[in-house]
Backbone bond lengths (Angstrom), bond angles and torsions (degrees), N, CA, C in turn:
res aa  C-N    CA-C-N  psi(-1)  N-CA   C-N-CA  omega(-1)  CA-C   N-CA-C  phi
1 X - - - 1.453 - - 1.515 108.63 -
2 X 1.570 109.15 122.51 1.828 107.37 173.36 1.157 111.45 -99.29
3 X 1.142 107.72 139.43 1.819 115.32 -172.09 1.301 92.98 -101.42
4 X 1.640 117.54 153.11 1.101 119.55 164.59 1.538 103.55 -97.53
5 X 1.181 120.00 -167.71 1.855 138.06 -165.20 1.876 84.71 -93.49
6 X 1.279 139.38 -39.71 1.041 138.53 156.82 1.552 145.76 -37.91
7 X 1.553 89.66 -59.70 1.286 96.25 171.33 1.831 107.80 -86.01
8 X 0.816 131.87 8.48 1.462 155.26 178.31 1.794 94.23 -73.70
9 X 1.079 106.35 -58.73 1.489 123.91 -142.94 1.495 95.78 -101.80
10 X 0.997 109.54 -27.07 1.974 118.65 168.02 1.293 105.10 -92.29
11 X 1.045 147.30 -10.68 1.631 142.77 173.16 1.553 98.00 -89.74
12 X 1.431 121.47 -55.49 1.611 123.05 171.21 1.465 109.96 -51.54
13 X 1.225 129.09 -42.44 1.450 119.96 -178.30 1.708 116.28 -84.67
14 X 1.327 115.56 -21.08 1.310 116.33 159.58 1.818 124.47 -80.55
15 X 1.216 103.30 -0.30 1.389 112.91 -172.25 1.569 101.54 -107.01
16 X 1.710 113.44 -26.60 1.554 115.72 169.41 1.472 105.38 -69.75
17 X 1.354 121.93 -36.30 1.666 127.18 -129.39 2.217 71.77 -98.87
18 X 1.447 117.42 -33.17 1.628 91.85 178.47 1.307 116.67 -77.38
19 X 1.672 116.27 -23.23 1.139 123.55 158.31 1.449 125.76 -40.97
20 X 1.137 114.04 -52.63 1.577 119.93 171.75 1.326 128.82 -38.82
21 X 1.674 96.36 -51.09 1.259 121.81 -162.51 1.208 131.63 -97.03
22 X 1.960 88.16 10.31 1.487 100.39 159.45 1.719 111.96 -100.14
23 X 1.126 107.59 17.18 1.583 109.07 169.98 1.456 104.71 -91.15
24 X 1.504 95.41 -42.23 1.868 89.58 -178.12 2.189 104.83 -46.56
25 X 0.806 103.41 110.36 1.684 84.68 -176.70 2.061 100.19 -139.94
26 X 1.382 85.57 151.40 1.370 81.33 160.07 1.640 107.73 -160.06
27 X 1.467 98.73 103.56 1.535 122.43 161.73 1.357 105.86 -6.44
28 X 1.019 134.61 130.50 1.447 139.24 133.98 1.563 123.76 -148.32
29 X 1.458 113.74 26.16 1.512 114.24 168.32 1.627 86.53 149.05
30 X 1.510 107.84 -141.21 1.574 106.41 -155.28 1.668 104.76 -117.61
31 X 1.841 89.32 26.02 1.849 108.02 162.86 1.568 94.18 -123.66
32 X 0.743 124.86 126.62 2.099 113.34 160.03 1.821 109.71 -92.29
33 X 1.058 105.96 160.78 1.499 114.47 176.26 1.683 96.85 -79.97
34 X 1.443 115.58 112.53 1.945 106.27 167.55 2.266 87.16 -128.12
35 X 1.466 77.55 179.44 1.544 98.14 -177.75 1.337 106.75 -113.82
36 X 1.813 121.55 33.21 1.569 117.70 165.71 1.486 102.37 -64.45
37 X 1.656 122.55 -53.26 1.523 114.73 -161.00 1.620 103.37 -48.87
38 X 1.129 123.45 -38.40 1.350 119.31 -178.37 1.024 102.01 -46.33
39 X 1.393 129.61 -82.99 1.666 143.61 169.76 1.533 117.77 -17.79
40 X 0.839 114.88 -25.18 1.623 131.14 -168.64 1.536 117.65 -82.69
41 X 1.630 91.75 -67.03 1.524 115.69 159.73 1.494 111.82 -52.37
42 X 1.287 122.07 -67.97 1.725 122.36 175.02 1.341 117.52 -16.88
43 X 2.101 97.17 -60.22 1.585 106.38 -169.49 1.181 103.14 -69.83
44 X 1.333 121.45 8.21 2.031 94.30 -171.78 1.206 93.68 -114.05
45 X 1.921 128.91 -8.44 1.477 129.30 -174.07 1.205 95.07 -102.74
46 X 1.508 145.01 -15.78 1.418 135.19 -164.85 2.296 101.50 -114.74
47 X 1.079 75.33 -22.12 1.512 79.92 -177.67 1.462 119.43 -117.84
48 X 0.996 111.47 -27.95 1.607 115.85 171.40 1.439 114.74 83.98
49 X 1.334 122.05 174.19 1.699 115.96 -158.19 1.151 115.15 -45.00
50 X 1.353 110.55 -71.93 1.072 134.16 -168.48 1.852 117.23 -57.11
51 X 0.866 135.92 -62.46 1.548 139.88 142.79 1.547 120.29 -30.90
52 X 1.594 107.86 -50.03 1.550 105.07 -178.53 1.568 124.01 -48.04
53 X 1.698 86.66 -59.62 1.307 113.71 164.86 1.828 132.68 -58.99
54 X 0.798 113.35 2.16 1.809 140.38 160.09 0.993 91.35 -83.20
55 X 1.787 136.95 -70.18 1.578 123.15 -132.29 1.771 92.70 -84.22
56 X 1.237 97.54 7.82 1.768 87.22 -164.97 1.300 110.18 -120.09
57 X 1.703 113.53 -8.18 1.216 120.61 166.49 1.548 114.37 -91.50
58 X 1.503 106.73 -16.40 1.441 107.74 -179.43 1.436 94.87 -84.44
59 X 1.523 137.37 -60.72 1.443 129.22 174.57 1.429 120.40 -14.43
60 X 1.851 97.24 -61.24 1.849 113.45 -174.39 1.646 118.09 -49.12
61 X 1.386 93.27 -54.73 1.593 120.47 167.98 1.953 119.77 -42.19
62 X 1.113 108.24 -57.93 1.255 117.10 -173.76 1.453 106.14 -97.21
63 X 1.440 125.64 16.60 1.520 121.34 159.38 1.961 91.65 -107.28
64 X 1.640 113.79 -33.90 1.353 95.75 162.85 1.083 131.90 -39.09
65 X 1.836 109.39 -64.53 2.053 106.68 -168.45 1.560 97.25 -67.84
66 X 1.245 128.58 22.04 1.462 99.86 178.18 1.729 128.11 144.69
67 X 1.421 98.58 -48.38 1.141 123.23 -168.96 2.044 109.27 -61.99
68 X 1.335 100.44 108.72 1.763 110.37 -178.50 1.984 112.04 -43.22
69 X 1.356 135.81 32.72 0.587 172.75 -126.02 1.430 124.52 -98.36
70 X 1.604 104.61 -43.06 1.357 136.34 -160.86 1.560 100.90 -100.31
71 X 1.396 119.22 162.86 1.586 119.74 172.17 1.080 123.59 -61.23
72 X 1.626 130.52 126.76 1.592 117.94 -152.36 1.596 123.75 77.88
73 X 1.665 106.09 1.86 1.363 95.19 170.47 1.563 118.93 78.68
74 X 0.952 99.22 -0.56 1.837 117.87 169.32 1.470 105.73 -64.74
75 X 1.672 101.18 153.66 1.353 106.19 176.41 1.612 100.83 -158.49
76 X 1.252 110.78 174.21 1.952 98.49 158.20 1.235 96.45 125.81
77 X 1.161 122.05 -178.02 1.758 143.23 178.12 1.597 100.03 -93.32
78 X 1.695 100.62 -34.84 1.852 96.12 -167.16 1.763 102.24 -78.34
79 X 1.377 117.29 -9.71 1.533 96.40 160.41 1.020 133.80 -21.37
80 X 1.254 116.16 -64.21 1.572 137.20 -171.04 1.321 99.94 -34.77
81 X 1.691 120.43 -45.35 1.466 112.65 178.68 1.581 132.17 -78.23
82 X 1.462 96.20 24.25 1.332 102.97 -153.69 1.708 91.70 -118.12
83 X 1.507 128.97 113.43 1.442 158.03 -171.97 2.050 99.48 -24.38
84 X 1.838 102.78 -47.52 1.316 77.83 173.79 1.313 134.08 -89.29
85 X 1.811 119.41 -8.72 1.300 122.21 169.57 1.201 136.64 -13.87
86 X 1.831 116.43 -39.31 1.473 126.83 167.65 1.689 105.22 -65.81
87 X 1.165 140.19 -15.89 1.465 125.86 172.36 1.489 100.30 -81.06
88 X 1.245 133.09 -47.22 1.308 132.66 -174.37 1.588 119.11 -62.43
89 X 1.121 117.28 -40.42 1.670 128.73 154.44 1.800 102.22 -50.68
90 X 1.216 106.57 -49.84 1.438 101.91 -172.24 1.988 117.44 -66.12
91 X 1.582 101.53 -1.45 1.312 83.01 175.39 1.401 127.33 -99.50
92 X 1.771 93.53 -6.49 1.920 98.02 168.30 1.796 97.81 -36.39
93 X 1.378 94.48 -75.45 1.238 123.71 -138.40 2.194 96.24 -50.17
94 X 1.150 79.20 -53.53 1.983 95.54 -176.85 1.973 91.00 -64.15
95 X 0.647 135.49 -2.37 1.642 120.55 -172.41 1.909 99.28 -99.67
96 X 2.152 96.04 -37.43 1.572 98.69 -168.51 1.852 88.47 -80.73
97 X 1.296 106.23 -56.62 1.978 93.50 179.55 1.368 115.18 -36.11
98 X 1.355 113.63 -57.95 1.797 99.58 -154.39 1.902 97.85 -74.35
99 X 1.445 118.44 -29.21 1.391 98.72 176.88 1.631 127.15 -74.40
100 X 1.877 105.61 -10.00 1.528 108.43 174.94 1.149 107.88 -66.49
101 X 1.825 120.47 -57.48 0.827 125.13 164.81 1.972 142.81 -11.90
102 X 1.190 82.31 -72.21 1.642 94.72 162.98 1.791 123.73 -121.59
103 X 1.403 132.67 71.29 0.818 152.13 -83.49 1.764 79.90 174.57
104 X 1.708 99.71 -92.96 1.286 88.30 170.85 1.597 150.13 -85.41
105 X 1.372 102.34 -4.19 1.143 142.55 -173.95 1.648 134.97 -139.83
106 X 1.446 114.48 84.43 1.270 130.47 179.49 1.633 112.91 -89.87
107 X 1.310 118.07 65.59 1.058 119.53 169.13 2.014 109.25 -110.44
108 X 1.279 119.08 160.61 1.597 120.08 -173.09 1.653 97.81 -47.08
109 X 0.998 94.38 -52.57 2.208 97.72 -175.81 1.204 102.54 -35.91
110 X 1.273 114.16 -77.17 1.519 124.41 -163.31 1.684 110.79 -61.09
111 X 1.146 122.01 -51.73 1.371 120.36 172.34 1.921 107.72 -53.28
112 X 0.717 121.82 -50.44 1.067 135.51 -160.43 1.943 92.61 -69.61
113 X 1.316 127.62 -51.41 1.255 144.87 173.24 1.670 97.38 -57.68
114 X 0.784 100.90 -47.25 1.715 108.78 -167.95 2.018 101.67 -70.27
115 X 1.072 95.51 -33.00 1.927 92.25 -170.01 1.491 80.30 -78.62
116 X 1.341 118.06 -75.63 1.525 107.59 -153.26 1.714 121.06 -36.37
117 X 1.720 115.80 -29.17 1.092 111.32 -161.21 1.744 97.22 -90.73
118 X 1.527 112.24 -37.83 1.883 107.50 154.71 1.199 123.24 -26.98
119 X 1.392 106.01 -52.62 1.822 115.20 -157.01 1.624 91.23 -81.03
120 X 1.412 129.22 -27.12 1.870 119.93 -170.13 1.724 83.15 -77.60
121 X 1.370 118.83 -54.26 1.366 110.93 -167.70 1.471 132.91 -62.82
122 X 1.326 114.23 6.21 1.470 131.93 175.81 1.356 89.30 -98.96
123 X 1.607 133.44 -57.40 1.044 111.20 -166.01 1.598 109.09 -80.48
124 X 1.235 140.46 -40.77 1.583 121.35 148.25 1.248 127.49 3.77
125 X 1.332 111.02 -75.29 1.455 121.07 -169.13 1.289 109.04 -67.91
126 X 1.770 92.93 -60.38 1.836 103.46 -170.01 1.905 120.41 -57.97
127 X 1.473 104.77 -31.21 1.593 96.57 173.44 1.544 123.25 -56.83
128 X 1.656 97.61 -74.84 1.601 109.98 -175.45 1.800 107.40 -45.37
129 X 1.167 132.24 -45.89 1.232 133.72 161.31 1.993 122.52 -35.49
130 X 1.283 81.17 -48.53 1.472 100.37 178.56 1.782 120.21 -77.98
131 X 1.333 102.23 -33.58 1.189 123.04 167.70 1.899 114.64 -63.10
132 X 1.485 117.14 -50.20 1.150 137.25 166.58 1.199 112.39 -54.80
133 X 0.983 121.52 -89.88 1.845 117.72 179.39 1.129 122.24 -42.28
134 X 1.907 129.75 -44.52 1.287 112.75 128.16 1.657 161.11 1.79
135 X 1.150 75.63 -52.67 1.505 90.03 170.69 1.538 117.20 -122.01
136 X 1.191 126.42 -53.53 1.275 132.51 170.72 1.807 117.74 -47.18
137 X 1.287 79.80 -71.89 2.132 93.58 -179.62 1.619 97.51 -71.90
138 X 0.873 138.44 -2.29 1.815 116.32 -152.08 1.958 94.26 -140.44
139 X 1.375 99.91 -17.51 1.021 114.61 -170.79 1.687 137.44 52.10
140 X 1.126 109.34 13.46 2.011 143.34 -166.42 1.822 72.53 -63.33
141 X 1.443 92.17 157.61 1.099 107.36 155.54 1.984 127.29 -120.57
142 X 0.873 115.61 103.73 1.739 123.19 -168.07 1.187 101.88 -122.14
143 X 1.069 129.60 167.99 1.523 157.60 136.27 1.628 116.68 -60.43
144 X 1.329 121.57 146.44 1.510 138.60 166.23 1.821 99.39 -44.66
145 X 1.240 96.92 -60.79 1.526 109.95 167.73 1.655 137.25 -34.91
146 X 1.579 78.81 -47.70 1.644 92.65 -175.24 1.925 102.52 -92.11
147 X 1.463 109.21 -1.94 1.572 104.57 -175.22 1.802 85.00 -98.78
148 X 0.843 133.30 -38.21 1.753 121.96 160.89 1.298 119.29 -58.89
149 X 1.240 124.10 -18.50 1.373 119.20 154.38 1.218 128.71 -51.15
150 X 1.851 94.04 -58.94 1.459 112.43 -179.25 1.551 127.07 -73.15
151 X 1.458 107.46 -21.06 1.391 128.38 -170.45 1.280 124.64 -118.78
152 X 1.315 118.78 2.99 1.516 117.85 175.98 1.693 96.43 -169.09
153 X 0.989 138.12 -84.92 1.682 140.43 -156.10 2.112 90.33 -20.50
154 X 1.182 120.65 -65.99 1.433 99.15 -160.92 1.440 99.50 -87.60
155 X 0.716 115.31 50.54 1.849 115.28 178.34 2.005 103.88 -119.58
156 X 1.385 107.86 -30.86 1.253 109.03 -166.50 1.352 110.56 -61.96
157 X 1.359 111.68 -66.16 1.900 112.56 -179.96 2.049 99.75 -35.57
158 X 1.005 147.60 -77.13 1.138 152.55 140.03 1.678 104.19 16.65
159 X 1.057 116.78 -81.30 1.163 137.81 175.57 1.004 116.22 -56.52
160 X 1.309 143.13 -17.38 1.462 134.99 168.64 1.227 107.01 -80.95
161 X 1.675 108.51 -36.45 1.328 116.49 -171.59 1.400 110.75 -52.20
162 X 1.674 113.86 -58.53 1.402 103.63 -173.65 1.256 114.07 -71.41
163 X 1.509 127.23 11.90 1.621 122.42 -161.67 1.560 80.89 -91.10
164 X 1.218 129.43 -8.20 1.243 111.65 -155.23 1.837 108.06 -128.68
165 X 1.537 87.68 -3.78 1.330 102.11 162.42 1.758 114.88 -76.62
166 X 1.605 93.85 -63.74 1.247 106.93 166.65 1.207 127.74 -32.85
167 X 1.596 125.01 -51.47 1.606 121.31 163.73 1.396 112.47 -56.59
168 X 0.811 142.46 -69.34 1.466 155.31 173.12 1.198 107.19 -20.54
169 X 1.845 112.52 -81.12 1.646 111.78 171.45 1.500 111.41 -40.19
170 X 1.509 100.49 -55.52 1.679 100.76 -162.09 1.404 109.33 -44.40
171 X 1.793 117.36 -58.03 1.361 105.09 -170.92 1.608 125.13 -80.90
172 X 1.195 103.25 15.17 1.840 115.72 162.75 1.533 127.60 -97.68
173 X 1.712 89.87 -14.19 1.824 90.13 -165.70 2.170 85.88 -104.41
174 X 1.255 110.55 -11.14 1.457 116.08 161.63 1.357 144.48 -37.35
175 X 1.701 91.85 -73.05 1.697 115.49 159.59 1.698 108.40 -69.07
176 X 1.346 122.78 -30.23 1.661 102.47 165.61 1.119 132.52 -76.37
177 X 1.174 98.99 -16.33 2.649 117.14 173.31 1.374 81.91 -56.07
178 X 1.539 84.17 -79.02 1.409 88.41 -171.30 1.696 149.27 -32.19
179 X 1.282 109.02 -46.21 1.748 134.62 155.41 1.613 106.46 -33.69
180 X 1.785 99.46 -67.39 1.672 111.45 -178.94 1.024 100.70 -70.09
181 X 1.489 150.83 -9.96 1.242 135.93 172.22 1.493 129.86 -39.72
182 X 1.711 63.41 -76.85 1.657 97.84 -177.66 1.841 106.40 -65.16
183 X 1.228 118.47 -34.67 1.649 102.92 176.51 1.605 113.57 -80.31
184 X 1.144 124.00 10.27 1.893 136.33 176.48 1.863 83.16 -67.63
């Protein structure tokens, strides 16, 4: 894969902008409400698989070596042991889906097809992960049940919201890439 000096520079600014947007936060147990999934989804509708998925492996990466980065200002290698780590792994993957996805086709359908199947695949990854370290590493005792309590059931209303932000932004911030594209 050849990168241009562009998409270089759009994977770094989508990889700051999830960074950011894990400050937006709001506490509510040992998930907080932040606005990365937004960020996530964006990079995979504004940048497409291959690029999306860079800005989100470079994000993951550089809250690894260190960098306070993560929701709560977390950073480190020992993340990984930390209950929400499986959402953050989950945004490689949701940054390369939602940009394969629509990739070739940015119409409302497809974007719209494309968030919903992001937003199941965060919670995929991010529960059972969350569920595991939970219980395994942390040693708590819960239910599968009670880690969907904790890890997804009040997240959805939230989550639709930005699914629907995300379409919206996505197909406006589209036709302007695009616009500046073509006049580069």
């Amino acid at each position: 894969m050849k990168l241009s000096t562009r998409d270089l520079i759009l994977a770094g600014l989508f990889a700051a902008l999830t960074a950011v947007s894990s400050y937006i936060s709001i506490p509510i147990g040992p998930v907080p409400i932040t606005l990365q999934s937004l960020m996530v989804i964006l990079s995979g509708i504004i940048l497409g698989s291959k690029v999306g998925a860079l800005s989100q492996i470079t994000y993951v990466l550089l809250g690894l070596i260190g960098l306070p980065i993560f929701s709560g200002g977390s950073g480190g290698f020992d993340s990984i042991f930390h209950p929400t780590f499986g959402f953050l792994l989950s945004f490689i993957l949701v940054a390369y889906i939602v940009g394969k996805i629509t990739e070739k086709h940015k119409s409302y359908s497809n974007l719209i097809i494309a968030v919903i199947v992001g937003s199941l695949l965060m919670y995929i990854i991010g529960v059972p992960y969350f569920y595991f370290i939970f219980t395994s590493y942390m040693g708590k005792s819960i239910t599968f049940y009670g880690a969907l309590k904790m890890a997804c059931i009040p997240f959805i209303p939230g989550d639709a919201v930005k699914a629907i932000i995300s379409v919206a932004l996505g197909k406006q911030l589209i036709r302007r890439i695009s616009r500046t594209s073509s006049t580069i």
